[in-house]
N, C-alpha and C positions, 0 to 999 in steps of 0.2 A: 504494500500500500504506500504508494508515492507522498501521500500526508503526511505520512508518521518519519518519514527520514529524510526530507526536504530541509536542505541547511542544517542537517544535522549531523554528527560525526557516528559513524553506527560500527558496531562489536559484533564481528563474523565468526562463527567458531571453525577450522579446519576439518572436515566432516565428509564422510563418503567419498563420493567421485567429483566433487564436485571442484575445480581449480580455483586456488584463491582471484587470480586475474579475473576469473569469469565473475566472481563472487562482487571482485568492485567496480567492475565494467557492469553490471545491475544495481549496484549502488548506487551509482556515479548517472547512470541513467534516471533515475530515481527523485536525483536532485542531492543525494547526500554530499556533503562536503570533506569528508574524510572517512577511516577506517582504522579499526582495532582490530586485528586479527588474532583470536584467540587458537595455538599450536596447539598438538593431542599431545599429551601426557612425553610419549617416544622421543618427540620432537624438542623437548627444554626448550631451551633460549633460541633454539636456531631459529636465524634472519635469513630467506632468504632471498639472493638476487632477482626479483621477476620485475616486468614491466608494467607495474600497474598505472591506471591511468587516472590514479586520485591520491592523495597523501596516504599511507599505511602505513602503521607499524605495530610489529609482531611482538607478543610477551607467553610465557609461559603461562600452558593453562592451570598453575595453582596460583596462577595473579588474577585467573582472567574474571572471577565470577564477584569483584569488586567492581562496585561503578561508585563512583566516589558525586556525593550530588551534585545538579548545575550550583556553578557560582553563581552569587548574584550581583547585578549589576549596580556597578558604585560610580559617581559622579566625579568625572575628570580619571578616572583611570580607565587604561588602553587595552586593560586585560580582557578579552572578549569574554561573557558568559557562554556556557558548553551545555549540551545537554548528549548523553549518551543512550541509544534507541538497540536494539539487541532485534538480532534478523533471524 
């Protein structure tokens, strides 16, 4: 649902057949603006090199099932507020 991840940053879990590229090239179609890519257990910290087509980055799935809440917005700071959206 294009709603729900439009300008938002969204949390993809590593999963089946599915390739993470393809995973943010539907994001990224979507309207989302970035990517958490949550790796299977096998996989730790590994990053790796692929071409995606929207900001991403990879963390270990015993980080991944934190979403830390949106900031909120403060007057005269540049810090963007985040909201994180799970696909």
């Amino acid at each position: 649902d294009p709603s729900k991840v439009k300008g938002k940053i969204v949390a993809c879990d590593r999963e089946g057949n599915i390739k993470s590229v393809a995973e943010g090239q539907e994001a990224s179609s979507a309207g989302a603006k970035g990517m958490l890519l949550n790796n299977r257990p096998q996989q730790g910290k590994t990053s790796l090199a692929e071409p995606h087509v929207l900001s991403c980055v990879t963390r270990p799935q015993n980080e991944s099932k934190y979403h830390p809440p949106a900031a909120p917005e403060r007057a005269g700071s540049h810090a963007p507020a985040y909201d994180i959206t799970s696909m």
